[in-house]
KEBADO-165884 format. One record per residue (C-alpha): residue in one letter; x, y, z; residue number from 1. Coordinates in steps of 0.5 Angstrom, whole numbers, plus 500, padded with zeros to 3 digits. Layout:
N
<kemar r="A" xx="X" yy="Y" zz="Z" k="NUM"/>
...
//
This chain:
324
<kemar r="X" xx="958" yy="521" zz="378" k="1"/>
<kemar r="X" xx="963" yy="517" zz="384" k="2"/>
<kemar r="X" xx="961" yy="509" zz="385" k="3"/>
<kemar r="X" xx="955" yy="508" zz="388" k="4"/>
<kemar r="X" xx="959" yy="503" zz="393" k="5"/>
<kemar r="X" xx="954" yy="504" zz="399" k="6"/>
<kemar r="X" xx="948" yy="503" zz="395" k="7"/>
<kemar r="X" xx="951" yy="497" zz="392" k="8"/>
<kemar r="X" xx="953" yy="494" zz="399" k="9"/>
<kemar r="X" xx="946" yy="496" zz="401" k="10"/>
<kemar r="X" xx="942" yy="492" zz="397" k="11"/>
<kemar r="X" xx="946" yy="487" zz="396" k="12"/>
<kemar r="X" xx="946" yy="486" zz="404" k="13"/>
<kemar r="X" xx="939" yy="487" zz="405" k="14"/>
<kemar r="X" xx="937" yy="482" zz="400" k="15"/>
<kemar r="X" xx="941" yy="477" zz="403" k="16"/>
<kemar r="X" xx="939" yy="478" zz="409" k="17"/>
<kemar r="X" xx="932" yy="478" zz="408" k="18"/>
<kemar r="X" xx="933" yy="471" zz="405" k="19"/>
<kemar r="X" xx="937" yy="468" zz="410" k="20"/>
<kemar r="X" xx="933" yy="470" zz="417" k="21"/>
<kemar r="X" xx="926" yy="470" zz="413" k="22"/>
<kemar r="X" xx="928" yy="463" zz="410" k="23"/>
<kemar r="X" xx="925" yy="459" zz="418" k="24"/>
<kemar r="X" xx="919" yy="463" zz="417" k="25"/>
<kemar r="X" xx="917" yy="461" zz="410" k="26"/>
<kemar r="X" xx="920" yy="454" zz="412" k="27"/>
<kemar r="X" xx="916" yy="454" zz="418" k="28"/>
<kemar r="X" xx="910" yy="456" zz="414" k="29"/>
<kemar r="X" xx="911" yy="450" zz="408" k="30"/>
<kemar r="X" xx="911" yy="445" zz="414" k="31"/>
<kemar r="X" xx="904" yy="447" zz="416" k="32"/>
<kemar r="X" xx="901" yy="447" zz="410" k="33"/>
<kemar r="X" xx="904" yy="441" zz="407" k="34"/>
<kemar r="X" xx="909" yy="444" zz="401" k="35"/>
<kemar r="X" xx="914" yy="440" zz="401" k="36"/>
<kemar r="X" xx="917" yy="435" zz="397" k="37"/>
<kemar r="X" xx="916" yy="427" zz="400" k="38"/>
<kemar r="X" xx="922" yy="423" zz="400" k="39"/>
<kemar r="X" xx="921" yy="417" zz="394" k="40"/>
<kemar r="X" xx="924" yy="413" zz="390" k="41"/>
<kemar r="X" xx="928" yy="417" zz="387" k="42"/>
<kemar r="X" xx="930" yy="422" zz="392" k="43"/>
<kemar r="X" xx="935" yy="422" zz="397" k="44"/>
<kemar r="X" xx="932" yy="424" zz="403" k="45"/>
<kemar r="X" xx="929" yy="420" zz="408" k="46"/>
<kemar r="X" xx="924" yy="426" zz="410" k="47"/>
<kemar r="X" xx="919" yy="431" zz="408" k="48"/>
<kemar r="X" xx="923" yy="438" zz="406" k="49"/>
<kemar r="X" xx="920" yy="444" zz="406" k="50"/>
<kemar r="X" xx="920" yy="448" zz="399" k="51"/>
<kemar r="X" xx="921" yy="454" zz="402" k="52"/>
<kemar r="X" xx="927" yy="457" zz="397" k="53"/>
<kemar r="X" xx="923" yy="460" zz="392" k="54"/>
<kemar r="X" xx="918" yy="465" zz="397" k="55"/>
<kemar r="X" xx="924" yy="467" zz="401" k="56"/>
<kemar r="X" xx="929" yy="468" zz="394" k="57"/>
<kemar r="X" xx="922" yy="472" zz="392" k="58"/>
<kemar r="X" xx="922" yy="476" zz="398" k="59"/>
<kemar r="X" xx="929" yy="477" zz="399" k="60"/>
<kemar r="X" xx="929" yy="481" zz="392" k="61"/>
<kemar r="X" xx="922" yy="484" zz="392" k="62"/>
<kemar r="X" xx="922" yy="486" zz="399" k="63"/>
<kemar r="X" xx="929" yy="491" zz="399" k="64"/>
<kemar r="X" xx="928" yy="493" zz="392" k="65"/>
<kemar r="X" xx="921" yy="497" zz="394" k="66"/>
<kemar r="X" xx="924" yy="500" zz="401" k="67"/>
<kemar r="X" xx="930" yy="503" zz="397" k="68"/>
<kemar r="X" xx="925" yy="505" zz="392" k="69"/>
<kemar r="X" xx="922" yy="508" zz="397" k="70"/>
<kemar r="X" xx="928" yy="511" zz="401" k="71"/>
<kemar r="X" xx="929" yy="514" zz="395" k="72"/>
<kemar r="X" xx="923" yy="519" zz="393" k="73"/>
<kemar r="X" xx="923" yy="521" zz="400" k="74"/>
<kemar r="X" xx="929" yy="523" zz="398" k="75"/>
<kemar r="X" xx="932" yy="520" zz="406" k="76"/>
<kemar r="X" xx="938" yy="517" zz="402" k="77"/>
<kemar r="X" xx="943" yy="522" zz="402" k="78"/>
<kemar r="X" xx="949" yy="519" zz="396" k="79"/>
<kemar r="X" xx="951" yy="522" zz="391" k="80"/>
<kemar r="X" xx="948" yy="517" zz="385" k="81"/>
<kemar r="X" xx="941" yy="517" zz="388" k="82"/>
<kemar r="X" xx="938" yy="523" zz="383" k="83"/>
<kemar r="X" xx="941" yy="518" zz="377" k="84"/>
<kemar r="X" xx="938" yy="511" zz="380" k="85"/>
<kemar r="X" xx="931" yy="515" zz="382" k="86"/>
<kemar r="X" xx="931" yy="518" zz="375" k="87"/>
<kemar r="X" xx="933" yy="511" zz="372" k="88"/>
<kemar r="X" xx="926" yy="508" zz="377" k="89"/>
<kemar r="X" xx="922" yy="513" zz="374" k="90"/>
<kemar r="X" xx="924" yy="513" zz="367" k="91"/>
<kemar r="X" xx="923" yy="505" zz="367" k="92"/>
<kemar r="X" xx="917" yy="505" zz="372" k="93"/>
<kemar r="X" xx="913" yy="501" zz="368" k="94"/>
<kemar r="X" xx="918" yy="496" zz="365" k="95"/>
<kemar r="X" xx="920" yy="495" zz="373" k="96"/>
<kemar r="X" xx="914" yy="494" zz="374" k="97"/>
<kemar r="X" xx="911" yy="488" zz="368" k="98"/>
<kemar r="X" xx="918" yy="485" zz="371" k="99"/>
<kemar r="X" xx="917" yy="485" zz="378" k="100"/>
<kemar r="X" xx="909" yy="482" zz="377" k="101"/>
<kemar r="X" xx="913" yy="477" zz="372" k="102"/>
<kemar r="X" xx="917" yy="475" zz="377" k="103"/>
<kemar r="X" xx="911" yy="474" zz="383" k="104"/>
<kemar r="X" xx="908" yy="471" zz="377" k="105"/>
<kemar r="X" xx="913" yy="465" zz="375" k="106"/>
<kemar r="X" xx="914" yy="464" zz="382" k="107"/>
<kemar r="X" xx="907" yy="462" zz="383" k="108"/>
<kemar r="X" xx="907" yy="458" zz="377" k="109"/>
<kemar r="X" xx="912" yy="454" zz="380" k="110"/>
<kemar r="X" xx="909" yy="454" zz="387" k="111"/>
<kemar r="X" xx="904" yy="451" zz="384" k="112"/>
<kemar r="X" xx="907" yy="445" zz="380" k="113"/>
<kemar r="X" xx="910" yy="444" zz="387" k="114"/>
<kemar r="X" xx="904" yy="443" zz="390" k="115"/>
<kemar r="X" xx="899" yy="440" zz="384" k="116"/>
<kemar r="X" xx="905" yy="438" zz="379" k="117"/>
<kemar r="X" xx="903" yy="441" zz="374" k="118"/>
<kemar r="X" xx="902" yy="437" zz="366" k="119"/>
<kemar r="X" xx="908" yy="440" zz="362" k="120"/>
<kemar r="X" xx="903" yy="444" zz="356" k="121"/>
<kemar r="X" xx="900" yy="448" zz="362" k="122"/>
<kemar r="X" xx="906" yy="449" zz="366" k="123"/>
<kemar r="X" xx="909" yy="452" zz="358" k="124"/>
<kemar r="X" xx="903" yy="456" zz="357" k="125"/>
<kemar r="X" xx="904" yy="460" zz="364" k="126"/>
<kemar r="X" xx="912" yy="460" zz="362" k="127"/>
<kemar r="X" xx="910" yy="463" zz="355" k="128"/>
<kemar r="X" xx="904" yy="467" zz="358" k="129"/>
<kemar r="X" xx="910" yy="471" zz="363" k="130"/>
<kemar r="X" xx="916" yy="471" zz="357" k="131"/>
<kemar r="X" xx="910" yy="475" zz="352" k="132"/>
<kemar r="X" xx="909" yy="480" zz="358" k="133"/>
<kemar r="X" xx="917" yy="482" zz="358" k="134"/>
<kemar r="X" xx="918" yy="483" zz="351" k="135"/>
<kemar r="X" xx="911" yy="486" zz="351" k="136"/>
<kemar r="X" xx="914" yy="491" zz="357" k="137"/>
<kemar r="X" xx="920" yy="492" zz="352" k="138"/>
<kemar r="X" xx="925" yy="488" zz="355" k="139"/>
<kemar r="X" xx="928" yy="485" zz="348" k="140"/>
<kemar r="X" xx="933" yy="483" zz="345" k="141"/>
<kemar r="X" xx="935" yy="486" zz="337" k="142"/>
<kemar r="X" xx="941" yy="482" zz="336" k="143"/>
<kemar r="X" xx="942" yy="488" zz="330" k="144"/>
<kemar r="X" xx="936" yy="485" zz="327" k="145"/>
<kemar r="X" xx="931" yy="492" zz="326" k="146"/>
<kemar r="X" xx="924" yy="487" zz="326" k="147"/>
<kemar r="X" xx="919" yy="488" zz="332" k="148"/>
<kemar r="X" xx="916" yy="480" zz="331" k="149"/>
<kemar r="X" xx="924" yy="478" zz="330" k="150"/>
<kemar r="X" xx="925" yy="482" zz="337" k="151"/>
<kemar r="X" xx="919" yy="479" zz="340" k="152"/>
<kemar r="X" xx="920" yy="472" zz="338" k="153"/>
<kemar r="X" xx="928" yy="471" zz="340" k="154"/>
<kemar r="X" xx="927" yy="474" zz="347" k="155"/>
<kemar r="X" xx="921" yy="469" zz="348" k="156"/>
<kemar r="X" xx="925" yy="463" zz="345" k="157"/>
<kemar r="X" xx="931" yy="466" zz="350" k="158"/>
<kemar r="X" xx="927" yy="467" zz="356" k="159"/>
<kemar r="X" xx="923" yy="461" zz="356" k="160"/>
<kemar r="X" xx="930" yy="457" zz="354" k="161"/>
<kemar r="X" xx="933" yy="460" zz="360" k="162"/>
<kemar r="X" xx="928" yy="459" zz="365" k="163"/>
<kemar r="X" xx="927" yy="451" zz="364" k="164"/>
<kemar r="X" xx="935" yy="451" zz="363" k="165"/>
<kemar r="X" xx="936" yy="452" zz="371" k="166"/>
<kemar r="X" xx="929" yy="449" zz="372" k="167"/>
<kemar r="X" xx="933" yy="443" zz="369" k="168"/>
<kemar r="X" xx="939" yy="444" zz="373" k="169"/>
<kemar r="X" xx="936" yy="444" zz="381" k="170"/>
<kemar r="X" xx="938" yy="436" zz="381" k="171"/>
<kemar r="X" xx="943" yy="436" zz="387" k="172"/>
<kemar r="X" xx="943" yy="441" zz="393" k="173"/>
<kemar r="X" xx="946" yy="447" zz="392" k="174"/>
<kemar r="X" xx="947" yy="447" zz="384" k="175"/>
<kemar r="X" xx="941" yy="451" zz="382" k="176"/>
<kemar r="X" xx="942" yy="456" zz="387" k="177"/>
<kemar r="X" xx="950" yy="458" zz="387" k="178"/>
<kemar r="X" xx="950" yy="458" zz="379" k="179"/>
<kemar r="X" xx="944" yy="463" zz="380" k="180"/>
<kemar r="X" xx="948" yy="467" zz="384" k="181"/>
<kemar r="X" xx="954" yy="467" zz="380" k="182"/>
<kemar r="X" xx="951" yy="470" zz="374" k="183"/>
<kemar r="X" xx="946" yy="475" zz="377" k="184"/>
<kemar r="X" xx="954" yy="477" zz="380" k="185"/>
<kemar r="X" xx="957" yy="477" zz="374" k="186"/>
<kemar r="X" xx="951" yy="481" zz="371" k="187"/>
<kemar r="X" xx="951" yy="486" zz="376" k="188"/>
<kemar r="X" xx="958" yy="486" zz="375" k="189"/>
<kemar r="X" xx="958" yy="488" zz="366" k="190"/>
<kemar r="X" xx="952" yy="493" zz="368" k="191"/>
<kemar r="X" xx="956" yy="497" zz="374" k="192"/>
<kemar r="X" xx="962" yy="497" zz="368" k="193"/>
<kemar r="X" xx="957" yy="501" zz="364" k="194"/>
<kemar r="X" xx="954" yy="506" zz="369" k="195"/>
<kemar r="X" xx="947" yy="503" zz="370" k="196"/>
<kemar r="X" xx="947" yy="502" zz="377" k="197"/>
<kemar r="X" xx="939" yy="501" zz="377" k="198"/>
<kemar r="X" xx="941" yy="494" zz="374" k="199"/>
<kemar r="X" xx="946" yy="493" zz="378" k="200"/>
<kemar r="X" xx="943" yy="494" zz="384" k="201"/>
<kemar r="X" xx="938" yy="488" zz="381" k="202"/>
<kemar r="X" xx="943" yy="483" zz="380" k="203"/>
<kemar r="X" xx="945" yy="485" zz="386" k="204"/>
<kemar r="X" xx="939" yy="483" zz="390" k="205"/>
<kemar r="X" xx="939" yy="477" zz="386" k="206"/>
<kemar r="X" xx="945" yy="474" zz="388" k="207"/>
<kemar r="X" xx="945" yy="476" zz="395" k="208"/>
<kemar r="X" xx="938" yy="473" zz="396" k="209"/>
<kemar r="X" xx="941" yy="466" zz="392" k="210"/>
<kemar r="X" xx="946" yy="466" zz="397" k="211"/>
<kemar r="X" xx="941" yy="468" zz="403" k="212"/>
<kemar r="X" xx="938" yy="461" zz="402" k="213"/>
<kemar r="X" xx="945" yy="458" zz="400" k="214"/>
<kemar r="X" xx="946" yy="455" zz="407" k="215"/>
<kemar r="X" xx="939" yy="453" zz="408" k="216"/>
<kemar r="X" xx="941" yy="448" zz="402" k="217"/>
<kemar r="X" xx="948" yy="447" zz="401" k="218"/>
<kemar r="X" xx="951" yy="441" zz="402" k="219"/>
<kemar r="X" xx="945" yy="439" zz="407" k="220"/>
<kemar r="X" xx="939" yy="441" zz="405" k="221"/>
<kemar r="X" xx="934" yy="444" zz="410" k="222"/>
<kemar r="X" xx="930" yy="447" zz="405" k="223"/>
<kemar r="X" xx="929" yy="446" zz="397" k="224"/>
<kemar r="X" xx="928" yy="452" zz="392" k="225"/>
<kemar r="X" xx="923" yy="447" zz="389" k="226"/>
<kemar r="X" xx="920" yy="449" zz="382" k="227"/>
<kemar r="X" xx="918" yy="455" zz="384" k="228"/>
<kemar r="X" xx="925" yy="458" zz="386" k="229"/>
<kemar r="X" xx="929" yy="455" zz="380" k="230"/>
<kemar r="X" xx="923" yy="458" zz="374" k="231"/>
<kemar r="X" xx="925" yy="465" zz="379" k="232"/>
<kemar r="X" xx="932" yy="463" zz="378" k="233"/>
<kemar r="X" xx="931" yy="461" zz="371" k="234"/>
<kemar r="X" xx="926" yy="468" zz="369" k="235"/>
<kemar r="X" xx="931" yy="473" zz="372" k="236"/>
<kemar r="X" xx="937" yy="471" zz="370" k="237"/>
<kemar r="X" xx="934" yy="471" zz="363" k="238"/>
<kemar r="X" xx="931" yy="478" zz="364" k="239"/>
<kemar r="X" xx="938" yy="480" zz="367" k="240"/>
<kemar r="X" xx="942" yy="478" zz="361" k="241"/>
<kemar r="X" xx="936" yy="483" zz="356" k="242"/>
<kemar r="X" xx="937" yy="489" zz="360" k="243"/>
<kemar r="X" xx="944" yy="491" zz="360" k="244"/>
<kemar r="X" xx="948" yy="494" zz="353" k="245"/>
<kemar r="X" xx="954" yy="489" zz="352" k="246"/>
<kemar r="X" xx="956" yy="492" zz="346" k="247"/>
<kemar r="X" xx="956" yy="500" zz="343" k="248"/>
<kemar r="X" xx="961" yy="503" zz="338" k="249"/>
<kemar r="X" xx="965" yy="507" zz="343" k="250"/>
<kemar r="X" xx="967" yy="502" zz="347" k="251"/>
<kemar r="X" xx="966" yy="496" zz="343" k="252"/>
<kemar r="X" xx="968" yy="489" zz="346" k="253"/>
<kemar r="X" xx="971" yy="482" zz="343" k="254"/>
<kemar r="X" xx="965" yy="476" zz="345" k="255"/>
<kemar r="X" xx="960" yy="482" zz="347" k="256"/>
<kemar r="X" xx="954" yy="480" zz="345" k="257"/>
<kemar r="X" xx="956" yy="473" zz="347" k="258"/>
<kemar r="X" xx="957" yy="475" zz="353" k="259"/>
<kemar r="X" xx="950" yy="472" zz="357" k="260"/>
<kemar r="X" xx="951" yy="466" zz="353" k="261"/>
<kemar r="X" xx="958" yy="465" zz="356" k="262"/>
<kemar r="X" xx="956" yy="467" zz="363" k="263"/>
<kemar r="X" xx="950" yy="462" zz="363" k="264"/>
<kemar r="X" xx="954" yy="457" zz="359" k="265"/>
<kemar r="X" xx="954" yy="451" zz="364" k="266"/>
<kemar r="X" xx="946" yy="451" zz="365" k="267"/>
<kemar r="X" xx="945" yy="452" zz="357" k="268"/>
<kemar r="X" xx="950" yy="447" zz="356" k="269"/>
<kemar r="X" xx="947" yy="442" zz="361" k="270"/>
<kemar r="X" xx="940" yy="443" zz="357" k="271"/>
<kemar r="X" xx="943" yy="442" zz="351" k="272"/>
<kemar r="X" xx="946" yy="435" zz="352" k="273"/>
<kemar r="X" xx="940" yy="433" zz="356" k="274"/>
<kemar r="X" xx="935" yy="434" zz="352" k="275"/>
<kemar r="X" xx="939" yy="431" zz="346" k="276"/>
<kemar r="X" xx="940" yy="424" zz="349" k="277"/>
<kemar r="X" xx="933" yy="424" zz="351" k="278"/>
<kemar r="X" xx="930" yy="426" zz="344" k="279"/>
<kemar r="X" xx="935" yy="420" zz="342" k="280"/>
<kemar r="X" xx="933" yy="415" zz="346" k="281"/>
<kemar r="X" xx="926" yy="418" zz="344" k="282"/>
<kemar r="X" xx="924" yy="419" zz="350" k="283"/>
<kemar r="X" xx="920" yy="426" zz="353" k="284"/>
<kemar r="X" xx="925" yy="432" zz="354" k="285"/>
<kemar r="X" xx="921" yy="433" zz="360" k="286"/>
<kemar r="X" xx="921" yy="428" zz="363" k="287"/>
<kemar r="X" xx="928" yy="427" zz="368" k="288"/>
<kemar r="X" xx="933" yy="422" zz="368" k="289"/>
<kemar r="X" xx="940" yy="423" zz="371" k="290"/>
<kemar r="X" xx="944" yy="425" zz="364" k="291"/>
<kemar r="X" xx="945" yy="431" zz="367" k="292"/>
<kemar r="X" xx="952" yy="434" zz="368" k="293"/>
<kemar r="X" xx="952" yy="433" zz="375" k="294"/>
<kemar r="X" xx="949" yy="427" zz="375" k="295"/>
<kemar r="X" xx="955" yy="425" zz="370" k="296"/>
<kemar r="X" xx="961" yy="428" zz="374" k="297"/>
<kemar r="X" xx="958" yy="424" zz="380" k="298"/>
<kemar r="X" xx="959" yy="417" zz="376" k="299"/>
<kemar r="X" xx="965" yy="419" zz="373" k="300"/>
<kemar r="X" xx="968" yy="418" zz="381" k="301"/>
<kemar r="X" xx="966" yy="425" zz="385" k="302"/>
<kemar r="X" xx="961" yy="426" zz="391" k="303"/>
<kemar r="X" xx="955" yy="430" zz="390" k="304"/>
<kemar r="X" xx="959" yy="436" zz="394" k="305"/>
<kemar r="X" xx="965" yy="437" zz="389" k="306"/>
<kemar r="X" xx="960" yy="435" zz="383" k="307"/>
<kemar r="X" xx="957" yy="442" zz="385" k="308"/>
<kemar r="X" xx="964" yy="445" zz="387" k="309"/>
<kemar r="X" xx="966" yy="443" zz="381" k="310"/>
<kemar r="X" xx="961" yy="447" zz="376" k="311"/>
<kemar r="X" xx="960" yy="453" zz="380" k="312"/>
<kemar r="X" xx="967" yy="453" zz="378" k="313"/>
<kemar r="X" xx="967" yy="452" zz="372" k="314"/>
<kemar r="X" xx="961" yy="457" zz="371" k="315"/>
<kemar r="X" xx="965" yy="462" zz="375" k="316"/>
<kemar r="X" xx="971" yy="462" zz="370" k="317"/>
<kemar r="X" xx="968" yy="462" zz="364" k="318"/>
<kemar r="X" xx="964" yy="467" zz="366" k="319"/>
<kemar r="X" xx="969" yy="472" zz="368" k="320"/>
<kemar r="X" xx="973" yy="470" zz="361" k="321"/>
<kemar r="X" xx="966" yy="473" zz="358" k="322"/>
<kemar r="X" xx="967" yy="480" zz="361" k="323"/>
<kemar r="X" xx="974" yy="481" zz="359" k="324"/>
//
């Protein structure tokens, strides 16, 4: 079966546009009704900024996914792979669907820890709630291990880990967002090497919307994906990294089934030694602080801008050296 690159294209485009030129009206919409983040003492702005990242990133991921899907059972698509990317929806319809409610699901959670900064036990039980729902719908990882509560116990552990790791890493502008995109990209990248183009058209989508909301918050920030864009960012990454097969008999690779922890390395990594020093200085690994790798990288001489450059890079590197 040829490439599918026009669909790829497509998907990509479509979610990025969706994101960038719905962005003004999801900001224009949070100013009216007060969601955004108030300067403070913390905080770097001098005025209110819209938290508008998430619902646009939302949007720009679900809005082209259901048109294609629709294109695609009209049969209005004419491309090769559109009766292989049509079975693999059908087959996985269910799946699709528990993943898609997850994601308008951790989405609102974090919309309304933005709006009502939620204590830490409910805003875990919400997350806990969704992660329960994937591995439910069968999205789980085995790591070779041929035990059902085994499976459904790391895939929770896993999701509920990644989502507060770019939770945690939405500390400077543009860093959450562009790290994101970078591994929905490289994702999108193993899956399409493997010949599941549903899953690349998702990470596709993804990406784009990342990037779609990307000039709206880097390096000025117009716009903020605020709790409900990084618990989005943080859920389908995690989802992402379960979906795609890394390793197989025929065609077995050096560090496959370390490949997702490679690619996401920089925000896991970051969570690691953060949560670590809070513990050691006995103080609530919830509770923020400026010990993240960014926050580090800025005392050791960089402004904020090339601190993000320099973590997208170091992402983009590791990652690609994962797929090799």
């Amino acid at each position: 079966m040829p490439f599918p690159f026009n669909f790829f294209v497509a998907a990509f485009g479509g979610a990025f546009l969706t994101s960038l030129l719905g962005l003004p009206l999801w900001r224009q919409w949070c100013l009216r009704v007060h969601l955004v983040d108030d300067p403070g003492a913390r905080k770097i702005h001098d005025k209110p900024v819209p938290l508008a990242g998430g619902l646009a990133v939302l949007a720009g991921v679900l809005a082209p996914l259901a048109l294609g899907a629709a294109l695609l059972e009209l049969n209005t698509l004419r491309m090769s792979a559109a009766s292989a990317i049509l079975y693999g929806l059908r087959r996985r319809a269910v799946e699709l669907a528990v993943l898609a409610l997850g994601a308008v699901g951790i989405t609102v959670l974090g919309w309304l820890d933005d709006r009502h900064e939620l204590k830490s036990l409910p805003k875990f039980a919400g997350q806990l709630a969704v992660a329960l729902g994937v591995a439910g719908a069968g999205a789980r990882i085995t790591l070779f291990v041929p035990n059902v509560f085994f499976s459904y116990a790391v895939t929770v552990l896993w999701i509920l880990t990644v989502i507060n790791a770019f939770n945690f890493m939405d500390n400077m502008n543009g860093l959450c967002a562009g790290l994101g995109a970078i591994g929905a990209f490289l994702f999108a990248t193993v899956a399409a090497v493997r010949g599941e183009y549903l899953i690349t058209a998702t990470g596709l989508l993804m990406s784009g919307a990342l990037l779609g909301f990307l000039p709206w918050n880097f390096p000025r920030a117009r716009a903020f994906l605020g709790d409900s864009g990084s618990h989005l960012t943080g859920y389908l990454l995690a989802v992402m990294a379960i979906l795609p097969h890394y390793y197989t008999r025929e065609e077995p690779r050096r560090l496959a089934v370390l490949s997702p922890l490679l690619i996401l390395a920089v925000p896991l990594i970051d969570l690691a030694q953060v949560v670590m020093v809070r513990l050691t200085r006995r103080k609530p690994f919830w509770i923020g602080d400026t010990n993240h790798l960014s926050h580090r990288l800025v005392q050791a001489g960089l402004n904020k801008t090339d601190a993000v450059l320099v973590l997208w890079l170091g992402a983009l590197l590791i990652g690609v050296w994962s797929t090799l």
